[in-house]
PyMOL Python script that loads the backbone (N, CA, C, O; Angstrom):
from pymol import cmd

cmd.read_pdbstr("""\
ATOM      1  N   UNK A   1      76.863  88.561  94.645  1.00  0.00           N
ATOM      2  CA  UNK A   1      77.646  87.382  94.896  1.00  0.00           C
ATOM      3  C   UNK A   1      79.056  87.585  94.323  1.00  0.00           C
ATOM      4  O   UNK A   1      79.223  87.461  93.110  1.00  0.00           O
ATOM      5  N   UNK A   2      79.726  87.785  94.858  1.00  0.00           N
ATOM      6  CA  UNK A   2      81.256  88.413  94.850  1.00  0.00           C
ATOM      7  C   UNK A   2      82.002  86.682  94.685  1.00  0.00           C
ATOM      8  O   UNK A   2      81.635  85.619  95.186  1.00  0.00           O
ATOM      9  N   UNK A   3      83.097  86.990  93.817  1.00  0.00           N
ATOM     10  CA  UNK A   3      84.634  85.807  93.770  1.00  0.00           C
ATOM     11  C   UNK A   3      85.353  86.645  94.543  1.00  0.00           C
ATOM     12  O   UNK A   3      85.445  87.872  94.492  1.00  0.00           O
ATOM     13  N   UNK A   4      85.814  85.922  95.207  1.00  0.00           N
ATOM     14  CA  UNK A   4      86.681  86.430  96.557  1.00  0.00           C
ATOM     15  C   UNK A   4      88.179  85.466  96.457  1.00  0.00           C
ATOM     16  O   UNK A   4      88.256  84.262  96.214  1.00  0.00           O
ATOM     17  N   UNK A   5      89.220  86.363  96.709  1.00  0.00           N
ATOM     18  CA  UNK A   5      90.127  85.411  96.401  1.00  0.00           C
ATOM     19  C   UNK A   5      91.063  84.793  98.615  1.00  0.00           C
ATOM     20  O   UNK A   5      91.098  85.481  99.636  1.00  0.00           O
ATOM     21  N   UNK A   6      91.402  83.843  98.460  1.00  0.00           N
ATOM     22  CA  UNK A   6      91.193  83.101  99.764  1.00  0.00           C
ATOM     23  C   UNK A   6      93.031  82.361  99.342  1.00  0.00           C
ATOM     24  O   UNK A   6      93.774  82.208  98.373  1.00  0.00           O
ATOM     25  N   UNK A   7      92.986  82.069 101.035  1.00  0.00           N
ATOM     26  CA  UNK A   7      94.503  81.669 100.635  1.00  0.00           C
ATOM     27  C   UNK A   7      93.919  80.470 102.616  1.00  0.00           C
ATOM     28  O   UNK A   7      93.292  80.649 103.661  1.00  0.00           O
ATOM     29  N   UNK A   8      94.821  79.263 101.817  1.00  0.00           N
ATOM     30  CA  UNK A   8      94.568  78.084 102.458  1.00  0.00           C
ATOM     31  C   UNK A   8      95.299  78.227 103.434  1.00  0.00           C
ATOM     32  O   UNK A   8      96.144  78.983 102.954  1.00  0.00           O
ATOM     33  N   UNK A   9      95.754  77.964 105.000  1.00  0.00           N
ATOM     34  CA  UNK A   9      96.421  77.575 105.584  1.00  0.00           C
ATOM     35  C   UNK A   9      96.908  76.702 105.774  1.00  0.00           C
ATOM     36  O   UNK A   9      98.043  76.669 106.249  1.00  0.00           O
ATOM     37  N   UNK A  10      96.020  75.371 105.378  1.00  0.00           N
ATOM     38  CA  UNK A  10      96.305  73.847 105.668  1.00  0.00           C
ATOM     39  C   UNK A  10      97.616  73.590 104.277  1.00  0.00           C
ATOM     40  O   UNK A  10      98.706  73.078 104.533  1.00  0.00           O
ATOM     41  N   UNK A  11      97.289  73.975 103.105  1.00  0.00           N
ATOM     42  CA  UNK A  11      98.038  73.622 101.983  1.00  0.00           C
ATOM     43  C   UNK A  11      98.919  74.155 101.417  1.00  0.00           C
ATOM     44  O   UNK A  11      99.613  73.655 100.532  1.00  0.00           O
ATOM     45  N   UNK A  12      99.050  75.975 102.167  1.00  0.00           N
ATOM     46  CA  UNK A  12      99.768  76.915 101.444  1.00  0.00           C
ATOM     47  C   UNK A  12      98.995  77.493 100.116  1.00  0.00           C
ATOM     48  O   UNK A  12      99.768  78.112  99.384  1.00  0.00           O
ATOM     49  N   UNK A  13      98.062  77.449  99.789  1.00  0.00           N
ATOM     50  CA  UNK A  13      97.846  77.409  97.698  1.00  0.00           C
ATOM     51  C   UNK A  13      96.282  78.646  98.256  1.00  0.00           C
ATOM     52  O   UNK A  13      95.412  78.724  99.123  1.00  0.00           O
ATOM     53  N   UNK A  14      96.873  79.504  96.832  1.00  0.00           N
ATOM     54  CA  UNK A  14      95.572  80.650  96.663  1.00  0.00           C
ATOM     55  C   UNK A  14      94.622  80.367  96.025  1.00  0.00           C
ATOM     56  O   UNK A  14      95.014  79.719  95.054  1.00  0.00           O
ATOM     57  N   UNK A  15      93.258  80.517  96.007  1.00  0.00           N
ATOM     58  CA  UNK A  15      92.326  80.130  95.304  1.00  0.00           C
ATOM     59  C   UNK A  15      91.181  81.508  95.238  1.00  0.00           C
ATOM     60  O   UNK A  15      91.093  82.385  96.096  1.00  0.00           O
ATOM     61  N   UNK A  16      90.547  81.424  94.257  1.00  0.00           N
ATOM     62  CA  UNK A  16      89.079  82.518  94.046  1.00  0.00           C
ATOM     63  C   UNK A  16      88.361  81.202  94.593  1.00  0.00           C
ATOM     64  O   UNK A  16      88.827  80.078  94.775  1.00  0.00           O
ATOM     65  N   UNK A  17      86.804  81.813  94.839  1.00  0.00           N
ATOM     66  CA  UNK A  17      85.806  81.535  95.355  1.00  0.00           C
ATOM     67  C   UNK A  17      84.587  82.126  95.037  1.00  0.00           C
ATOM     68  O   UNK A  17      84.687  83.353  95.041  1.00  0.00           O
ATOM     69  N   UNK A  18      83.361  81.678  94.735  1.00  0.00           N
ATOM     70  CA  UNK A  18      81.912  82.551  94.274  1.00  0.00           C
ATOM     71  C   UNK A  18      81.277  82.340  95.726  1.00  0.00           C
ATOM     72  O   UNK A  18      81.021  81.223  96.175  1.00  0.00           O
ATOM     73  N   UNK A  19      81.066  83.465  96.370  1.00  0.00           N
ATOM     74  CA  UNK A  19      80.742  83.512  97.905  1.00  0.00           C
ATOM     75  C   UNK A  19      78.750  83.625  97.373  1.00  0.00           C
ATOM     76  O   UNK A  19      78.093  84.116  96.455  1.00  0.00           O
ATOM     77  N   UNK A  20      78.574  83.063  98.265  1.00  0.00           N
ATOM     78  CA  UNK A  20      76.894  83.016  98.635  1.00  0.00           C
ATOM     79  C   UNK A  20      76.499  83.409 100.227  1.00  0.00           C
ATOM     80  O   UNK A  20      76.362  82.570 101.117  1.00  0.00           O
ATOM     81  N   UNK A  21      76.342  84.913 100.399  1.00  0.00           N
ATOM     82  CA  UNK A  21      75.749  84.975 101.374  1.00  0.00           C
ATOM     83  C   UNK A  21      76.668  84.487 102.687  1.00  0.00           C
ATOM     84  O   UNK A  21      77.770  85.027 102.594  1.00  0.00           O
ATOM     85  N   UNK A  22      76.600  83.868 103.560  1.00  0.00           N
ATOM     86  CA  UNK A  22      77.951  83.240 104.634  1.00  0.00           C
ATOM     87  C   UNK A  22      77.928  81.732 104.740  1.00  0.00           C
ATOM     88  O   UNK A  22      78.092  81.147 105.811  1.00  0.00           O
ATOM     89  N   UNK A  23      77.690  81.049 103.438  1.00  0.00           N
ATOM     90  CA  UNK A  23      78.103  80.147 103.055  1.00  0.00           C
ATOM     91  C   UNK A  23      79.826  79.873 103.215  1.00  0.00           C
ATOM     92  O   UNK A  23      80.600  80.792 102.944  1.00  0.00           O
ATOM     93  N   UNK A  24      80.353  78.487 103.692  1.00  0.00           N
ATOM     94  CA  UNK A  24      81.785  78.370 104.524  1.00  0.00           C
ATOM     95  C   UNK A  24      82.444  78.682 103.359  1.00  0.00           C
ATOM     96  O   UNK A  24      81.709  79.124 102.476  1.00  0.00           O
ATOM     97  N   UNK A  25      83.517  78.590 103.116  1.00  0.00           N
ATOM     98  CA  UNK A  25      84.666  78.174 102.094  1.00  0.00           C
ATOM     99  C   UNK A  25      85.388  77.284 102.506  1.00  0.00           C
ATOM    100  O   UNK A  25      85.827  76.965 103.611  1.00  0.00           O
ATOM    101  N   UNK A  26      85.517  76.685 100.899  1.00  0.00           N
ATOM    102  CA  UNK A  26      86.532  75.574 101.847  1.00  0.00           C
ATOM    103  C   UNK A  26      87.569  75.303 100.536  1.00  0.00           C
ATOM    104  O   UNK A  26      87.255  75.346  99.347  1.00  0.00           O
ATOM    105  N   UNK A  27      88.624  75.071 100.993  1.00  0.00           N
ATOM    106  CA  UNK A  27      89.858  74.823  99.642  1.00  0.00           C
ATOM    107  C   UNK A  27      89.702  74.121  98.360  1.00  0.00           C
ATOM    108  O   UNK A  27      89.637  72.919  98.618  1.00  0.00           O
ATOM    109  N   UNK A  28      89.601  74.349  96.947  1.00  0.00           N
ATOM    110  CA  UNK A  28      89.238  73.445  96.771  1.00  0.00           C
ATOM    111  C   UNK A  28      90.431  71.745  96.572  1.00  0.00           C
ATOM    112  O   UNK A  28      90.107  70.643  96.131  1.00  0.00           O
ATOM    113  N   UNK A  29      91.786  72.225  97.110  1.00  0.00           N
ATOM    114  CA  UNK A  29      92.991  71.163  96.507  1.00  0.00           C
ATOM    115  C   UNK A  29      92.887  70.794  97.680  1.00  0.00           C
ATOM    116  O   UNK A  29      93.851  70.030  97.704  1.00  0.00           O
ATOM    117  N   UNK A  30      92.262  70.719  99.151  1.00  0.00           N
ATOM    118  CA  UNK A  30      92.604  70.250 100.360  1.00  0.00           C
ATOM    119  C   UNK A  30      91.534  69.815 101.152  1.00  0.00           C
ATOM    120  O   UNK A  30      91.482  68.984 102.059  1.00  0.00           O
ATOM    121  N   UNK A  31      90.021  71.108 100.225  1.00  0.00           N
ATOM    122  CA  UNK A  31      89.108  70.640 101.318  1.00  0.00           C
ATOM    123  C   UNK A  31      89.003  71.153 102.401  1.00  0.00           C
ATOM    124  O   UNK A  31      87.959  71.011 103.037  1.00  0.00           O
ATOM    125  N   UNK A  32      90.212  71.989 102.964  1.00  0.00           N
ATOM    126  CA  UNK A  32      90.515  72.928 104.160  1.00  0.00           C
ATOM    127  C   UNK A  32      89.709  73.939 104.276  1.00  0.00           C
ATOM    128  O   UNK A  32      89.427  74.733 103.378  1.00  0.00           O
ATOM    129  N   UNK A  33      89.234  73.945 105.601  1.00  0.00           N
ATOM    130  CA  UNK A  33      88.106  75.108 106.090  1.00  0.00           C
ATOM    131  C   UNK A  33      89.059  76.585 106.957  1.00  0.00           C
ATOM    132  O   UNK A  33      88.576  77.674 107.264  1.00  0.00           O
ATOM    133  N   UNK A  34      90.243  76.189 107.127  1.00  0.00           N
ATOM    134  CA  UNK A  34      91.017  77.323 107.519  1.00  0.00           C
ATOM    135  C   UNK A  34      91.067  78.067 106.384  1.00  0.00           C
ATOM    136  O   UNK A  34      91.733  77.588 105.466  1.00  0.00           O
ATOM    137  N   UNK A  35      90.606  78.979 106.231  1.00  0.00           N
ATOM    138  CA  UNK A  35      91.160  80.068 105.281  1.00  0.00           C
ATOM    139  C   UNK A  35      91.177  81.234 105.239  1.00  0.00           C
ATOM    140  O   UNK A  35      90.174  81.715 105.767  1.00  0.00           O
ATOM    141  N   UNK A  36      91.972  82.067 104.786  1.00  0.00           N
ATOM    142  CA  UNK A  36      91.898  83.113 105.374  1.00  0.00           C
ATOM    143  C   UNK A  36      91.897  84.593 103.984  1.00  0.00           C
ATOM    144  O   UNK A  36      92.948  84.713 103.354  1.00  0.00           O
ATOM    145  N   UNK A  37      90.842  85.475 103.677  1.00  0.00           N
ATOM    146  CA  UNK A  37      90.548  85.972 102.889  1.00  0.00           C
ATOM    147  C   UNK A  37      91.465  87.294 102.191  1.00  0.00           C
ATOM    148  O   UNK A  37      91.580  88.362 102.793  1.00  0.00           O
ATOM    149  N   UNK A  38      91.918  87.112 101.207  1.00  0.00           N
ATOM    150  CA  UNK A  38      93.119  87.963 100.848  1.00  0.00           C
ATOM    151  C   UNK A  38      92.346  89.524  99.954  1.00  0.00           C
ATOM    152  O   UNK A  38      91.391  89.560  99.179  1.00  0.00           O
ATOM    153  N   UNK A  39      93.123  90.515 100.407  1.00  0.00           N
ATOM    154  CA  UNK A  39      93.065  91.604  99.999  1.00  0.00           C
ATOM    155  C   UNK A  39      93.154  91.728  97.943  1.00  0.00           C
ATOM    156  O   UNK A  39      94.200  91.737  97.295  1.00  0.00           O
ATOM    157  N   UNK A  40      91.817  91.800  97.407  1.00  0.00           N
ATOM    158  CA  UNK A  40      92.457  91.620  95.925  1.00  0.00           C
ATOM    159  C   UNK A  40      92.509  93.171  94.795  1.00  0.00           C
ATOM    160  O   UNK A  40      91.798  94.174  94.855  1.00  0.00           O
ATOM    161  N   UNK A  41      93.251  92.951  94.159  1.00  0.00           N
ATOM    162  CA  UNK A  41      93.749  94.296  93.646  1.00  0.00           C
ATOM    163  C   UNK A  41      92.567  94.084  92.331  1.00  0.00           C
ATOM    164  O   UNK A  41      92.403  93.033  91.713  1.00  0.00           O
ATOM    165  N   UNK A  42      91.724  95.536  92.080  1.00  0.00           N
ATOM    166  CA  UNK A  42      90.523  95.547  91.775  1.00  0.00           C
ATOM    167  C   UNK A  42      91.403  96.610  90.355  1.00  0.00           C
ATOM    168  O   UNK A  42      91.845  97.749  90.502  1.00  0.00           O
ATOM    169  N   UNK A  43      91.433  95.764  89.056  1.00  0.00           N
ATOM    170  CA  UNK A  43      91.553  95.907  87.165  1.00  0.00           C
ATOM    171  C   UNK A  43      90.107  96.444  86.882  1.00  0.00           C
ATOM    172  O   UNK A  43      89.017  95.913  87.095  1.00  0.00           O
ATOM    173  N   UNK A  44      90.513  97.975  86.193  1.00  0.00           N
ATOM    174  CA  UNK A  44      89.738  98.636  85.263  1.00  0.00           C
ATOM    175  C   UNK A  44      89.693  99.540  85.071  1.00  0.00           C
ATOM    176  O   UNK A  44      90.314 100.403  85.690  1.00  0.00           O
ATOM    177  N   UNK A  45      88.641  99.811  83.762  1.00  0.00           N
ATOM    178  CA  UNK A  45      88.882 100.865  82.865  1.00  0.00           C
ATOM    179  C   UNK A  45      88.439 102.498  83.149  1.00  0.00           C
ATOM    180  O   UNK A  45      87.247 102.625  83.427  1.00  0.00           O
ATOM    181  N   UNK A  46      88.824 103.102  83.132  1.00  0.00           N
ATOM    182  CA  UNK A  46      87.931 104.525  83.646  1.00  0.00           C
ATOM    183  C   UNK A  46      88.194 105.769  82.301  1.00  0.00           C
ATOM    184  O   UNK A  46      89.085 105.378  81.547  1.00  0.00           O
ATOM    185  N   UNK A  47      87.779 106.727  82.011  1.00  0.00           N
ATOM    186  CA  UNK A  47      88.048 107.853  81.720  1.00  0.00           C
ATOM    187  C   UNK A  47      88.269 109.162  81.886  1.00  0.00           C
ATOM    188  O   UNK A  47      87.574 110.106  82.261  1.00  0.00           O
ATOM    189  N   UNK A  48      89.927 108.966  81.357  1.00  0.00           N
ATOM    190  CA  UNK A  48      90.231 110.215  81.931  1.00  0.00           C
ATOM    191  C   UNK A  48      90.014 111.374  81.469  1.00  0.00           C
ATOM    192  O   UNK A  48      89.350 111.363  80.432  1.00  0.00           O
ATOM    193  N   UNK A  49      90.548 113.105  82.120  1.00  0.00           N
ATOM    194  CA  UNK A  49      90.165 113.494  81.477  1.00  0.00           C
ATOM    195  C   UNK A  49      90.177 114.147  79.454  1.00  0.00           C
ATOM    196  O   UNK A  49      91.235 114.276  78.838  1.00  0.00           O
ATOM    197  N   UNK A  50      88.991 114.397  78.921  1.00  0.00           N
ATOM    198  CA  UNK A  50      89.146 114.523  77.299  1.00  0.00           C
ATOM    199  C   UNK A  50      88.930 112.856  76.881  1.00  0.00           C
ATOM    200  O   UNK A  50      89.451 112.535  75.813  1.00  0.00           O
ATOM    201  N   UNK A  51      88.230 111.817  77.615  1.00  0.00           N
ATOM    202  CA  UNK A  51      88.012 111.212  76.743  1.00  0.00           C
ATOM    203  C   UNK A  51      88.720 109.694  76.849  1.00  0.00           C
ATOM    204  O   UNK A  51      88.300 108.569  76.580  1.00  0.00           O
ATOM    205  N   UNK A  52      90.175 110.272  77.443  1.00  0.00           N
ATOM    206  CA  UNK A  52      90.823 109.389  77.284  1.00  0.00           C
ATOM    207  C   UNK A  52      90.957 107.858  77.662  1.00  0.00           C
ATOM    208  O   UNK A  52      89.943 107.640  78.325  1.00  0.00           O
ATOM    209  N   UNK A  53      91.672 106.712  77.582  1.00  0.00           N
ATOM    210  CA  UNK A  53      91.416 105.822  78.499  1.00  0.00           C
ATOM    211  C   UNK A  53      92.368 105.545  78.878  1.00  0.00           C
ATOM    212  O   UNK A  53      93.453 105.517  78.298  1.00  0.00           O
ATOM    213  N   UNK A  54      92.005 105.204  80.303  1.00  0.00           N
ATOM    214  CA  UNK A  54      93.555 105.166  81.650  1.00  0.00           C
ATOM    215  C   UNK A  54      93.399 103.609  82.212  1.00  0.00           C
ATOM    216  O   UNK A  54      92.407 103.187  82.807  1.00  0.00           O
ATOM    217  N   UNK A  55      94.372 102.989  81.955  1.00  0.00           N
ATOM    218  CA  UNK A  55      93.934 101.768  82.871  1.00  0.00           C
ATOM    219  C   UNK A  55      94.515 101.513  84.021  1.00  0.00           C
ATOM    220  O   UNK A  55      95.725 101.739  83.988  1.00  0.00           O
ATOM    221  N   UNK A  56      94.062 101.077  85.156  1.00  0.00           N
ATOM    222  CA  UNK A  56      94.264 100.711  86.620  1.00  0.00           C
ATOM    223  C   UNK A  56      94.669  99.298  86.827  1.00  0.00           C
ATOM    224  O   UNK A  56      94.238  98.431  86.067  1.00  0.00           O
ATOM    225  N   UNK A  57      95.444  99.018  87.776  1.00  0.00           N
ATOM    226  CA  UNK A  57      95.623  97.716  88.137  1.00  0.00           C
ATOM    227  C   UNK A  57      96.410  97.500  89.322  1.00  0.00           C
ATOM    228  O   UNK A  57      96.618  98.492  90.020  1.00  0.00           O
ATOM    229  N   UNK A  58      96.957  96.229  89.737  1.00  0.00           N
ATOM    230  CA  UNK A  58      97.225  95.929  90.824  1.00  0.00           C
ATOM    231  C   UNK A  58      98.500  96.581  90.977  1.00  0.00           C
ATOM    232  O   UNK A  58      98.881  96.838  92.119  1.00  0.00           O
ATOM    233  N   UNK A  59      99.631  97.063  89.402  1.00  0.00           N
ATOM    234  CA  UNK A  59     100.706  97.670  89.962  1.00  0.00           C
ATOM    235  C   UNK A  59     100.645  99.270  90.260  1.00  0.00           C
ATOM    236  O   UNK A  59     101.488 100.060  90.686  1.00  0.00           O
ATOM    237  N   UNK A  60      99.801  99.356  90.007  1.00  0.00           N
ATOM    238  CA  UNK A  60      99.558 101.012  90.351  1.00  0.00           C
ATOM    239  C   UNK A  60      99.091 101.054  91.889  1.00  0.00           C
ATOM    240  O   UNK A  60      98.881 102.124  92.461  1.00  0.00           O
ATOM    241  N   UNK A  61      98.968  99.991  92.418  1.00  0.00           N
ATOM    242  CA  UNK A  61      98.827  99.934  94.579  1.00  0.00           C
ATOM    243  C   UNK A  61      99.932 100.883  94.945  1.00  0.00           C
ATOM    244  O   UNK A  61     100.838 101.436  94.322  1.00  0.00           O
ATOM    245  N   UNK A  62      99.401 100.858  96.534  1.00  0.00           N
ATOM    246  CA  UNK A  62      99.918 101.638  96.841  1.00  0.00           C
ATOM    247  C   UNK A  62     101.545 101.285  97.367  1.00  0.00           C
ATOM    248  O   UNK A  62     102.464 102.026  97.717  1.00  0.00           O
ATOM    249  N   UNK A  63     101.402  99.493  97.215  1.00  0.00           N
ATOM    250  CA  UNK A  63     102.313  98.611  98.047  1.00  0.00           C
ATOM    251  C   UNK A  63     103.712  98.853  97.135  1.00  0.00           C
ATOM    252  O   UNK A  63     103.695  98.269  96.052  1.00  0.00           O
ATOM    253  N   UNK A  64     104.621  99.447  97.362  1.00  0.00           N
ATOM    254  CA  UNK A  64     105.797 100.023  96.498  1.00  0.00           C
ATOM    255  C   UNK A  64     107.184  98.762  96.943  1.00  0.00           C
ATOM    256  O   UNK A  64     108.360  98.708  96.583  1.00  0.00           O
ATOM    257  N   UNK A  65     106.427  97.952  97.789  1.00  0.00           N
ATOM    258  CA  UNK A  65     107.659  97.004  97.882  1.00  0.00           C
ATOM    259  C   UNK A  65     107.939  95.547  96.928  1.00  0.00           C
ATOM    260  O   UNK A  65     108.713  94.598  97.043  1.00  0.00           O
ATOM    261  N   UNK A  66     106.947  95.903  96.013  1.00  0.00           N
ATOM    262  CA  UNK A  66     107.048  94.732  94.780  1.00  0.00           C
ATOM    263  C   UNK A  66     106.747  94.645  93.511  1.00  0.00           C
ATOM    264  O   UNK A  66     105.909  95.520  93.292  1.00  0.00           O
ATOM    265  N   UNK A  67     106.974  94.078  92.585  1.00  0.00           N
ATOM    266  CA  UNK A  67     106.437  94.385  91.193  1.00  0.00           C
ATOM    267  C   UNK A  67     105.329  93.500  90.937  1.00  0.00           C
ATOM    268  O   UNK A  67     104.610  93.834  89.996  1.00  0.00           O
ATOM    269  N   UNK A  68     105.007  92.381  91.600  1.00  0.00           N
ATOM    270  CA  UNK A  68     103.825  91.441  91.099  1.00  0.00           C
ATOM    271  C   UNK A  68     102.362  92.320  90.521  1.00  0.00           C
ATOM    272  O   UNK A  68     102.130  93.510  90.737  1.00  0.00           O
ATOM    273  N   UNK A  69     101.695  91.583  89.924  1.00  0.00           N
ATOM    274  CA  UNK A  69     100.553  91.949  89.116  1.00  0.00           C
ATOM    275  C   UNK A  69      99.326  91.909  89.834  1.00  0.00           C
ATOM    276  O   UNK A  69      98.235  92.427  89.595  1.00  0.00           O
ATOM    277  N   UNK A  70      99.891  90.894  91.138  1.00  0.00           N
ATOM    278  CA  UNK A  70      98.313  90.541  92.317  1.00  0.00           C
ATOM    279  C   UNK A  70      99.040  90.838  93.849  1.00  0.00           C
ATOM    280  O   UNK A  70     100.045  90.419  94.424  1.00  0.00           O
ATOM    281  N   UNK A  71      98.183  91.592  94.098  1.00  0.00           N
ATOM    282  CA  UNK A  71      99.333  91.374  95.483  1.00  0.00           C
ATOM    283  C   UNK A  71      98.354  89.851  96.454  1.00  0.00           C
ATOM    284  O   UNK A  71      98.101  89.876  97.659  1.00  0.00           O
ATOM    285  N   UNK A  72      98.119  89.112  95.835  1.00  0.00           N
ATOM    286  CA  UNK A  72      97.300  87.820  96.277  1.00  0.00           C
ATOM    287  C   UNK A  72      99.155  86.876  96.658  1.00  0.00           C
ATOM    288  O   UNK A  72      99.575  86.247  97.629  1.00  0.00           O
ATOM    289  N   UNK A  73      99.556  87.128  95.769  1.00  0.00           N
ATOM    290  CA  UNK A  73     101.126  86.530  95.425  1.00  0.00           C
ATOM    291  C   UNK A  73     102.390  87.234  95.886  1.00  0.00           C
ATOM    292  O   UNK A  73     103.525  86.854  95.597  1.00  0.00           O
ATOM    293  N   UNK A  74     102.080  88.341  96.663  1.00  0.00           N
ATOM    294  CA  UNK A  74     102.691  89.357  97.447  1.00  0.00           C
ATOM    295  C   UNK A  74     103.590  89.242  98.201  1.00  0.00           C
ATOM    296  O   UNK A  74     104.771  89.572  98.089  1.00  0.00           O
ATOM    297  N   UNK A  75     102.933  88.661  99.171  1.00  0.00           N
ATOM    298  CA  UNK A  75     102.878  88.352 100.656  1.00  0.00           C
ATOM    299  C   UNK A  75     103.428  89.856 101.747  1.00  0.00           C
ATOM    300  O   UNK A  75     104.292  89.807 102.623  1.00  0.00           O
ATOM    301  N   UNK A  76     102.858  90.720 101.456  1.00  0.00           N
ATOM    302  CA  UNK A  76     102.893  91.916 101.822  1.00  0.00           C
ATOM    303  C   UNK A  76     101.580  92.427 102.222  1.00  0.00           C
ATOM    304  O   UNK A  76     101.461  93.591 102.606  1.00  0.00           O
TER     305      UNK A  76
END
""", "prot")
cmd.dss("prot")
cmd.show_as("cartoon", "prot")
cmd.util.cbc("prot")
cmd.orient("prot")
């Protein structure tokens, strides 16, 4: 059961979501069933090599046309 992050059409406004299976979504500031499911930039830890620790995140994408931290807030 995945949080999925979703972006409203009716209201403009981004929201996460705890998805169940194909249960609808719906906004929660509008109530809006238009929505449309946004690409989310996936934070964490790995080891590199010797040990080390490297951390990953949304600015290390591949998307080189912005500095934001989510590309949820992108619009790219």
């Amino acid at each position: 059961m995945p949080i999925y992050e979703y972006h409203c059409k009716t209201c403009d406004k981004d929201f996460e979501c705890l998805v169940f299976g194909g249960d609808p979504v719906a906004c929660p500031e509008c109530s809006g069933t238009e929505v449309c499911r946004l690409m989310s930039a996936c934070g964490f830890v790995s080891k590199g090599e010797g040990g080390q620790t490297t951390r990953k995140a949304a600015a290390d994408s591949s998307c080189s046309g912005c500095s934001a931290t989510s590309c949820s807030g992108c619009g790219h």
